[in-house]
C-alpha positions, -999 to 999 in steps of 0.1 A, spaced: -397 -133 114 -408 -167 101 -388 -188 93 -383 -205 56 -392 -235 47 -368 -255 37 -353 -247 73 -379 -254 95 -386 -285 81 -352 -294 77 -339 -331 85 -332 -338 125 -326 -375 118 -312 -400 91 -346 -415 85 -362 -380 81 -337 -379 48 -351 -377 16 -334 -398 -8 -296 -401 -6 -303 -440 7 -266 -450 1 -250 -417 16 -274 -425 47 -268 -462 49 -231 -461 45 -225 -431 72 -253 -452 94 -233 -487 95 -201 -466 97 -212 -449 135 -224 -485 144 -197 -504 139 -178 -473 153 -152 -465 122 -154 -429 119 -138 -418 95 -118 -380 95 -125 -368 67 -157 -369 41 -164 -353 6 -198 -350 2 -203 -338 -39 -237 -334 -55 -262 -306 -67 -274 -281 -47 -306 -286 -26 -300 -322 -27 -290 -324 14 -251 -324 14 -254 -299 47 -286 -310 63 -265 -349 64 -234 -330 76 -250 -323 107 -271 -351 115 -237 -371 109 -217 -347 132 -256 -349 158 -250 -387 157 -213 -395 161 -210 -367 192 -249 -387 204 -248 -402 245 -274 -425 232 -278 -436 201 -305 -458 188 -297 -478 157 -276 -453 142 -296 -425 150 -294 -395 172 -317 -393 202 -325 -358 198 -327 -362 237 -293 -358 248 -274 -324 261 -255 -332 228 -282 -336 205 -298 -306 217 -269 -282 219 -261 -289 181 -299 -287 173 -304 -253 185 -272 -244 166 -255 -241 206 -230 -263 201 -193 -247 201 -176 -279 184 -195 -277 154 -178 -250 132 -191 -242 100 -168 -227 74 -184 -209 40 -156 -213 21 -169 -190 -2 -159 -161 22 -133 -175 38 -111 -186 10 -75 -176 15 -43 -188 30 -50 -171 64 -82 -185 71 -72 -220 70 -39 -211 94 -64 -202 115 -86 -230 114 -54 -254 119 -44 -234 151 -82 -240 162 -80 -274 153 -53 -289 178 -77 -273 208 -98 -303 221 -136 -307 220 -154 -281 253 -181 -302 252 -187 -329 228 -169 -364 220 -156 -350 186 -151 -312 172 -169 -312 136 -158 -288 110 -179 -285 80 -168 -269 53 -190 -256 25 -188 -251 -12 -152 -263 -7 -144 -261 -42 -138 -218 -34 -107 -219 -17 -76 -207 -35 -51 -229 -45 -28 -217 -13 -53 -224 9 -62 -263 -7 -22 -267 0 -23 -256 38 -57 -277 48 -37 -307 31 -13 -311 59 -41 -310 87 -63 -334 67 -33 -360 62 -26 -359 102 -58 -345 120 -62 -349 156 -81 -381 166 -115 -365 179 -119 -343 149 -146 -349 119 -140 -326 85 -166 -328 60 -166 -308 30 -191 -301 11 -191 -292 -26 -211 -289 -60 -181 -287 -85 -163 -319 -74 -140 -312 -105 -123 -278 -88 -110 -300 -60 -73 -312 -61 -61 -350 -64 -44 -343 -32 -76 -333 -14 -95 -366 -31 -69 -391 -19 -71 -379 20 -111 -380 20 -140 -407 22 -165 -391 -11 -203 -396 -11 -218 -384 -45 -254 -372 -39 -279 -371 -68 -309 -355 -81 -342 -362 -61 -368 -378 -79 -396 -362 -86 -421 -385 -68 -398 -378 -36 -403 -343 -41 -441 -341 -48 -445 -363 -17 -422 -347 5 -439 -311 -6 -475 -326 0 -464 -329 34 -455 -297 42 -485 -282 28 -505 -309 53 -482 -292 77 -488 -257 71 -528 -262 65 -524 -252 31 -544 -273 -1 -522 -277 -32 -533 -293 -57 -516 -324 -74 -501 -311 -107 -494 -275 -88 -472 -302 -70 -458 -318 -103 -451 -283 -119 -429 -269 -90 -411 -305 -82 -401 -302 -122 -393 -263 -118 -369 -278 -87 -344 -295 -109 -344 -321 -87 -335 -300 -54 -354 -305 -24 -345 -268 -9 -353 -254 -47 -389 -267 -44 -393 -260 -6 -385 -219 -10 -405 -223 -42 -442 -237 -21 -430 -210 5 -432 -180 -20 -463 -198 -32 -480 -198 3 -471 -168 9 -499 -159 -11 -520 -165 22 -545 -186 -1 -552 -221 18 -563 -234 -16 -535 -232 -41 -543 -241 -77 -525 -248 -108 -534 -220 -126 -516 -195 -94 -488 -219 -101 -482 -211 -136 -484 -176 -127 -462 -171 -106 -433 -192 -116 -442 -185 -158 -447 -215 -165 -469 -245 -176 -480 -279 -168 -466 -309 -180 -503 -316 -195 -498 -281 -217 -464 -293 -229 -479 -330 -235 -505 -315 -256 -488 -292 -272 -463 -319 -286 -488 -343 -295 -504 -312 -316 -465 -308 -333 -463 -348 -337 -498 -348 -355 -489 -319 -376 -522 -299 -370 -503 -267 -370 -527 -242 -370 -543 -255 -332 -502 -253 -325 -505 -217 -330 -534 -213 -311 -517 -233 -278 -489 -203 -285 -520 -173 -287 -526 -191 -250 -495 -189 -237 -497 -155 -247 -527 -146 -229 -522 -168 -197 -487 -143 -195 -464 -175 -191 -425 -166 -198 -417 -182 -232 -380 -187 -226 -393 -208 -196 -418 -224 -221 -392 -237 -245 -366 -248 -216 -394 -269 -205 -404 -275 -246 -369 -288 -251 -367 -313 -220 -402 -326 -229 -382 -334 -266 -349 -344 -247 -373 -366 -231 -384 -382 -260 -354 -385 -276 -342 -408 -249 -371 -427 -247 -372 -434 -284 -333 -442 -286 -339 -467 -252 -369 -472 -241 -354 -490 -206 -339 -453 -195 -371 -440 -186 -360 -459 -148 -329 -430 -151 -356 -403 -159 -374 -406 -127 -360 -379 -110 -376 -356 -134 -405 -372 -148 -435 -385 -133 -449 -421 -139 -477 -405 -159 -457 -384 -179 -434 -416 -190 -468 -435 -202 -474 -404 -219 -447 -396 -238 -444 -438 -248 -476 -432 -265 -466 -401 -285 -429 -416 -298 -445 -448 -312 -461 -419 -339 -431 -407 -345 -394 -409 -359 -362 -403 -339 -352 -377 -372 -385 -357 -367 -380 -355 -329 -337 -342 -336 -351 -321 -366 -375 -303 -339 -349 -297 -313 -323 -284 -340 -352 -257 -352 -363 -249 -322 -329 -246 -305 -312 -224 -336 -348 -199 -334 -343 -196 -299 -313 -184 -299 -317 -164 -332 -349 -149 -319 -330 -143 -283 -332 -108 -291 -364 -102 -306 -391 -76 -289 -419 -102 -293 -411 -131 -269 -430 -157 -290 -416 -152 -323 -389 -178 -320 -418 -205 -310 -438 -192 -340 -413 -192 -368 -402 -226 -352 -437 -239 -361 -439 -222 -395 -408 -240 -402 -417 -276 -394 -449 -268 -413 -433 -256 -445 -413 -290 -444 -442 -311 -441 -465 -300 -476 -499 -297 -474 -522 -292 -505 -527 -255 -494 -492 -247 -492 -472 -271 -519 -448 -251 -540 -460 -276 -574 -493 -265 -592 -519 -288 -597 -510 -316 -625 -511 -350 -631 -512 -380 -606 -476 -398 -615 -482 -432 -631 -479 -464 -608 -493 -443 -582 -529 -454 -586 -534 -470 -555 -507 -456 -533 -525 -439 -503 -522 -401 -500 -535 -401 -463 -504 -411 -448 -480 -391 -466 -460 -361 -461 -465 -347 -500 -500 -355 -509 -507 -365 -542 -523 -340 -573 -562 -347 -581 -563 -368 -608 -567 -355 -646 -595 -332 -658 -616 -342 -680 -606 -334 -718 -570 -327 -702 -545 -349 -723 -521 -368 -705 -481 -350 -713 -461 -379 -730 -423 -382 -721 -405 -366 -751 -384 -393 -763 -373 -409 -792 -381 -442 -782 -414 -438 -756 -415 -477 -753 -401 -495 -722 -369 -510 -727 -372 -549 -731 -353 -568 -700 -322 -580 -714 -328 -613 -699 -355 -617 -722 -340 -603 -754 -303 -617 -747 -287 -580 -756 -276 -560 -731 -291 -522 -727 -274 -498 -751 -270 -458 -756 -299 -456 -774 -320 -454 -747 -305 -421 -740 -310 -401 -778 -339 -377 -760 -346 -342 -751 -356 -355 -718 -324 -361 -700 -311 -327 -718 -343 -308 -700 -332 -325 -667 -295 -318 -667 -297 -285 -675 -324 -275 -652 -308 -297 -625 -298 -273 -601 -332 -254 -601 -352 -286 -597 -326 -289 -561 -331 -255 -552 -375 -258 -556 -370 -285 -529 -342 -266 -509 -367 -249 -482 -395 -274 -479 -367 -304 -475 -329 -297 -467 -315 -332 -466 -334 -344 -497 -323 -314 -520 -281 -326 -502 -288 -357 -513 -292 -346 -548 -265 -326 -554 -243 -359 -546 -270 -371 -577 -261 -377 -609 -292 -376 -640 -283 -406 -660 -308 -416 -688 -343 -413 -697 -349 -453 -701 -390 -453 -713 -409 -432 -686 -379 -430 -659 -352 -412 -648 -324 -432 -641 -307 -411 -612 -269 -422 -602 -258 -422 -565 -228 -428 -551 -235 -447 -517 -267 -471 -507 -280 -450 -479 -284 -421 -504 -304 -445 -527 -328 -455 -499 -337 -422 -493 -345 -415 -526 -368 -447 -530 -385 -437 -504 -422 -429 -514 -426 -396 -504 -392 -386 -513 -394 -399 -548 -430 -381 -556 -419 -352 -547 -391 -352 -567 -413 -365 -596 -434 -332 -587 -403 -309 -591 -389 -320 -622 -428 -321 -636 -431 -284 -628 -399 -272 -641 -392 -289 -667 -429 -303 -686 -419 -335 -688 -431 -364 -665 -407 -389 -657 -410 -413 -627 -380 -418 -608 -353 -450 -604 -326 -445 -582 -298 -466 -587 -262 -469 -575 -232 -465 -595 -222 -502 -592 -257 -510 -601 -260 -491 -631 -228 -500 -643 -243 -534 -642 -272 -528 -654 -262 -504 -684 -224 -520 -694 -226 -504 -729 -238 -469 -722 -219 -439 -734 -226 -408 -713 -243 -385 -736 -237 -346 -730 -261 -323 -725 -270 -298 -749 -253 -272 -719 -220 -294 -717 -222 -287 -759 -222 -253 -755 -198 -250 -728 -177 -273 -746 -183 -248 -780 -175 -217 -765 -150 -228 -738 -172 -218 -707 -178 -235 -676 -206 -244 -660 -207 -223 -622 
């Protein structure tokens, strides 16, 4: 049988490592300077060389001639432990051998002395399995071993280990690989094996690896298995169901450009290349994770590495500079809550589709906005529809007469600066503010599904006054004014209370310290609802 990959090409020396430069270096200057210690924790994610190092450590330390820190691979030592001969290297799955007994046995075992070598090895595996009993009778042997004894245990869930076992041990923490590492350390083996992959065939298993250099080597050995000698992406994506980081790239940028319906036809591809959606949107939701990082702290992208690839970082700089850290959050929360909504669902891509339809429904476009044609607000003149979320109605058609607010008083009111007198009540003896008030909560539900956030905001709003053509709307904090002066925000605000109610009013914002300020005589008029309520003793639900 042949053998896998990952274990013929495993690791003979320390310089044959890749990655793990501070696990190497450390146990390298420790076997030169001749402090061996007795026992070692290696923790870390699997695939990432915690047993390959084990026994190149336990090769070197039992070496007859070493070589700066290295084995020889030329000795009767080096060779017995090679070829998996050696009777003083015992290696313990602790995953099958997790009770009391098995570790009474090991200790008996433990006070023989070496047949063969300079020190007896015992390498213990996934560590982190033994049962509580068993952690308490390996404590006494690791607290007192014999002097030509080496334990290393190896784990992946450091946090199951007792303090007691931490204390008595030397820990190396071993990380993710990068990404680079793996690419290059995979083009290698293909080299090796006569086999022709191509570059981002590389990039899209080393990212399918999660940073494990045995997940990526079995994954090129399933894909050579093929027998082709020219592997290309496309037999990539097939096999593992997934994509390219190019795909996802575009597929953003589409999203981050808002050109929704050449999103849907990237989906209709996936579709038809057969690619696994749930693999799709893991890979979806890193590429956005990504982002999100990026955008927050631009410096991380060194802490990325392991996962993304040095064009991939340019790339995804580009696309955040278009874009705002809320859109970016706002597409991971809808796509996260559809997938697992949609977990269920008999068509695979329905999550991904209603995800899109979503983000579209949010950002207005003339064929979709829930307000009818009407008329452009005034002191929008020159404002520039290209660049906004709500685009603005076409301008008046001609004969069409312009709607005037209903008011008593339809001029401005004079700045009190300029008259002397402060603002009064009066200001507020119209129909307007009546229509507004009592229509309120309609004019916050119209916005509800194209804009969540904006329609909370104003239910923490209070309709004030009709002072000339504006609204004056009360808020309680700052941050809730900004978001209402905001351009888009405002206008399409403006839009809902034009539609609903007839009248067109133009919005101020203003908080309630301002307006208290601003309007030190007014006397809150009620509504023609509050009246009635009032009247007949009701309450308003």
């Amino acid at each position: 049988m042949s053998t896998t990959l990952y274990r013929k090409y495993r690791p003979q020396t320390f310089s044959e490592v890749i990655g793990q430069k501070h696990v190497v270096q450390t146990l390298k200057n420790a076997v030169k300077s001749g402090r061996i210690g007795q026992a070692y924790l290696f923790a870390g994610p699997r695939g990432t060389g915690k047993t390959s190092i084990a026994r190149i450590f336990a090769k070197t330390i039992n070496c007859e001639s070493l070589k700066s820190g290295e084995p020889c691979l030329k000795c009767n030592s080096c060779k017995l432990i090679t070829d998996n001969r050696a009777l003083d290297i015992i290696e313990i799955d602790a995953a099958s051998n997790t009770g009391v007994d098995n570790i009474r046995e090991l200790r008996e075992t433990v006070k023989l002395p070496p047949s063969s070598l300079k020190y007896k090895v015992y390498i213990i595996d996934e560590v982190h399995m033994l049962s509580g009993g068993a952690f308490n009778a390996l404590l006494k042997t690791l607290e007192e071993p014999p002097a030509n004894v080496v334990f290393i245990l190896a784990t992946t869930e450091v946090h199951k280990i007792p303090e007691t076992i931490l204390s008595r041990v030397q820990r190396f923490d071993f990380t993710r690989l990068t990404i680079e590492e793996i690419i290059k350390r995979l083009d290698e083996i293909a080299k090796l094996e006569k086999v022709k992959v191509e570059r981002v065939a590389l990039e899209i298993i080393a990212s399918s690896s999660e940073g494990g250099m045995r997940n990526a080597e079995s994954l090129l050995g399933q894909i050579i298995a093929l027998e082709d000698k020219r592997i290309t992406t496309k037999e990539v994506e097939f096999i593992l169901g997934t994509v390219s980081e190019k795909f996802t790239a575009e597929f953003v940028g589409l999203v981050i450009q808002k050109k929704y319906s050449e999103v849907f036809s990237k989906i209709g591809e996936l579709r038809e290349m057969g690619i696994d959606f749930k693999n799709f949107s893991k890979s979806l939701l890193n590429y956005l994770r990504q982002m999100l990082v990026l955008k927050i702290n631009p410096d991380l992208g060194q802490k990325l590495s392991y996962e993304i690839t040095k064009e991939r970082l340019e790339q995804i700089k580009r696309q955040i500079a278009s874009v705002e850290t809320d859109e970016i959050l706002n597409f991971i929360n809808i796509l996260q809550e559809n997938t697992e909504k949609f977990k269920s669902s008999p068509i695979p891509q329905l999550f991904l589709e209603v995800s899109i339809a979503k983000l579209a429904a949010e950002n207005i476009t003339p064929e979709n906005s829930p307000f009818p044609k009407g008329r452009r607000p005034e002191g929008t003149e020159g404002f520039d529809n290209s660049t906004a979320k709500i685009p603005l109605n076409p301008p008046l058609e001609k004969g069409e007469e312009k709607k005037p607010a209903d008011s008593v008083n339809n001029e401005p009111t004079k700045n009190s600066a300029a008259t002397g007198k402060t603002k009064t009540a009066d200001i507020n003896n119209s129909t307007d503010i009546d229509l507004v008030v009592s229509n309120w909560q309609e004019i916050i539900e119209s916005l509800k599904s194209y804009n969540h956030s904006l329609s909370s905001v104003l239910k923490m709003s209070q309709p004030a006054l009709v002072d000339g053509n504006f609204l004056v709307l009360k808020t309680k904090y700052d941050f809730y004014k900004e978001k209402l002066v905001e351009m888009t925000n405002r206008l399409t605000i403006e839009k809902a209370i034009d539609k609903i109610t007839g009248v067109a009013l133009r919005l101020k914002p203003i908080t309630e310290k301002e307006f208290s300020a601003e309007y030190p005589n007014y006397k809150e008029k009620k509504s023609l609802m509050q009246e009635a309520v009032d009247i007949f003793g009701g309450e308003i639900v």
